[in-house]
C-alpha positions, 0 to 999 in steps of 0.5 A: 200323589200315593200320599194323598190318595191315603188320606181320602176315605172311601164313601166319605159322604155316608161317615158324613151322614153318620156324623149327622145322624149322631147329633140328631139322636143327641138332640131328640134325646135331650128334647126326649128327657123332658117327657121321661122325666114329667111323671116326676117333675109332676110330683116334685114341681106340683105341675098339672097337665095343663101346667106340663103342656105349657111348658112343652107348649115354650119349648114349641114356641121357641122352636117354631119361631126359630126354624125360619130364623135357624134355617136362613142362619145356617144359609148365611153361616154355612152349615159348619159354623151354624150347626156348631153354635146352635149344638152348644146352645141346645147342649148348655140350654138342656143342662140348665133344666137341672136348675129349675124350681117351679114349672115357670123356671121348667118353661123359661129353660125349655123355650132356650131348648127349643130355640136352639135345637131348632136348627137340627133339621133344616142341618141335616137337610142342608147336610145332604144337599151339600153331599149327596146326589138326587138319587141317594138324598132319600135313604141319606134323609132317612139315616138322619131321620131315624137319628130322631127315633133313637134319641127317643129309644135312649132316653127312657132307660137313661133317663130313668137309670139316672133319676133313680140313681142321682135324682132328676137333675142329672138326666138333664145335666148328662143328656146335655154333656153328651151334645155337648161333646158332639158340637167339637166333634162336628167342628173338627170333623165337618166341611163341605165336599168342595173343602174336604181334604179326605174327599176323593176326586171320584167321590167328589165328581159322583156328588156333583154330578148327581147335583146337576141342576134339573130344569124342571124342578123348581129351583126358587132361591130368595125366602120371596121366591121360595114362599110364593113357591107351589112348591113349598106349601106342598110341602109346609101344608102336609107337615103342619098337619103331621107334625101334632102326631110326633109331637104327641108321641114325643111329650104325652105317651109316659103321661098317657101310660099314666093317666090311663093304664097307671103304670109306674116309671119302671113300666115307662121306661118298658114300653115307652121307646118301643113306638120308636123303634118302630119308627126308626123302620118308618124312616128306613121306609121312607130312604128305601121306598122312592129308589124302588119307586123310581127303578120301576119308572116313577118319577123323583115327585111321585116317588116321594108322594106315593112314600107320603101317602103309605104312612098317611093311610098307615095313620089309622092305626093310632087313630084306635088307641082309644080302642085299645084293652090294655097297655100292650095293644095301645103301644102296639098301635103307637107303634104303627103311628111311629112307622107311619110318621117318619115314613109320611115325614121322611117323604116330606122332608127329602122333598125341600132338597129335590125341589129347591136350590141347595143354597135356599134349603136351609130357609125353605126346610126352616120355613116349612118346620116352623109351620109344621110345629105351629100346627104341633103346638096347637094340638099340643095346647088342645091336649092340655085343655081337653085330656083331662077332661075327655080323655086321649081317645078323640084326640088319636083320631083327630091326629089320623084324620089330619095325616089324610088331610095332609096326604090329599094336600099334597097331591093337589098341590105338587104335580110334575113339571115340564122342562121349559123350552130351551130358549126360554131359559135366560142365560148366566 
């Protein structure tokens, strides 16, 4: 009995986040490569802006296509199984870029990268609804979440520490090496609480019971049930809206350092992770912002969309980048965008595992993903077709005013529910 208790890790599920958040910062920077690197692949590949966001706009399609379908995989799999062969894939997909000659090539390599790395996401919400009670689920978001933002802070130095050392083939062939070896990491080391031999019994009694079923939520578990949900579409709706500004900030900031303020990759890799770092404080916002709330008698809900809305008022900032006089005050204001972001997405991240069952989170965050990045890549393509010839200005406010949109949605469609009555409820 001595023996075992020695073998359990005291918070195992905060060393189990952790983990999670190590694969998200090695996903985001392998994603993040691409838009370090595009200033050179521009001049070695004779890529146009336009060319550059179709093959951002591969990687899109890929990703949003996959979501749904990643998402009921890892349901099926499981989350150790699932999450393992898609960290291979992106890994393999991304050191395959090195091999690529034309843009075409570029994009075909991409959409492998999107369609794999689409599991990301709908893992790590299912990660925390396997191992975290209600109350804790936000700041364990959070903690993943900010993994997002520090794979986009690694990957300016890194990516251009190896451009200019080996050429731009290796940053792609080392980002992917480094996912690569997180994907045995993970297999060796994840379970759930209910087969983790390092799970204390009172570490694994505080899970289960903060995951006690709330009659009042909403609980749909079939993809039918979850999709005539309300509560799904208050979550989808706001992130189609939000998603453009990330994808923006992750594909197009070295390039519009470029375009407007001509700065060279030395000057990129100065100011383009600082909006991240800055995002990083946004996810922490939005872990810490509900428990608050909620100390002070809001409800779960309310919490979550009160956090929402803070980051969608915040939006306005990068809204007036047009306005900015030089590259300092445009960063700073990217800055307020990246805040703004992860704190407003957060929100909606945290609230597929408040509102659905944990065996339906998988296919209800992959769903709501691949809505979010339909609407990424519509903008994506608007950017392609428009900056150019427009410039970024009106393209910043229309990613402020979508977030507003969003917001209003929300509040519209998820309201707080009443407990049915006791005998309304059927029995097992």
């Amino acid at each position: 009995m001595i023996q075992r208790s020695k073998r359990h890790v005291r918070n195992l599920r905060w060393w189990i986040i952790g983990l999670v958040t190590l694969g998200t910062v090695l996903n985001y920077l392998a994603r993040s490569t691409l838009s370090v690197a595009a200033p050179t692949l521009k001049a070695e590949l004779g890529m146009s802006t336009e060319a550059y966001s179709y093959v951002v706009l591969a990687f899109q399609l890929a990703y949003t296509v996959m979501q749904t379908v990643a998402g009921a995989i890892l349901d099926l799999l499981g989350t150790r199984l699932g999450f393992f062969l898609f960290a291979v894939g992106w890994a393999l997909a991304n050191m395959a870029h090195g091999l690529a000659s034309s843009w075409q090539g570029l994009a075909f390599f991409r959409g492998l990268l999107g369609a794999t790395e689409a599991a990301a996401i709908p893992a790590g919400v299912k990660s925390v609804s396997e191992w975290f009670p209600a109350n804790e689920r936000p700041l364990a978001t959070s903690a993943f979440q900010m993994g997002t933002s520090v794979g986009a802070i690694a990957a300016p130095p890194l990516v251009v520490f190896c451009i200019l050392t080996w050429g731009w083939q290796s940053a792609f062939l080392i980002t992917g090496a480094l996912s690569l070896v997180w994907a045995v990491m993970w297999w060796v080391t994840y379970e759930t609480p209910q087969r983790h031999t390092r799970l204390s019994p009172e570490e694994n009694a505080l899970i289960a019971k903060g995951q006690a079923v709330d009659a009042a939520a909403l609980r749909p578990f079939t993809r039918g049930q979850v999709l005539r949900s309300r509560g799904f579409w208050a979550i989808a709706i706001p992130r189609f809206f939000a998603e453009p500004a990330w994808q923006t900030f992750n594909f197009f900031i070295p390039l519009y350092l470029v375009a407007v303020w001509h700065l060279d990759l030395k000057s990129i890799a100065t100011w383009a992770w600082m909006p991240f770092v800055a995002a990083d404080l946004g996810s922490l916002a939005a872990g810490l912002v509900p428990p608050w709330l909620m100390k002070r008698g809001a409800s779960v809900l309310t919490s979550r969309k009160v956090t929402m809305s803070v980051g969608a008022i915040c939006m306005i900032g990068p809204a007036c980048i047009g306005l900015a006089g030089s590259p300092g005050v445009a960063i700073a204001l990217f800055c307020v965008g990246g805040f703004a972001h992860q704190m407003l997405n957060g929100a909606l991240i945290t609230l597929c595992s408040d509102v659905f069952d944990s065996r339906a989170v998988g296919t209800a965050s992959g769903m709501a993903g691949t809505l979010a990045w339909i609407g990424g890549m519509l903008f994506t393509l608007l950017i392609g077709q428009s900056a150019d010839a427009y410039g970024y200005g009106p393209l910043f406010v229309a990613l402020g005013a979508l977030d507003i949109i969003g917001m209003a949605i929300l509040w519209f469609l998820l309201r707080q529910r009443r407990a049915p009555p006791a005998s309304s409820i059927p029995s097992a």
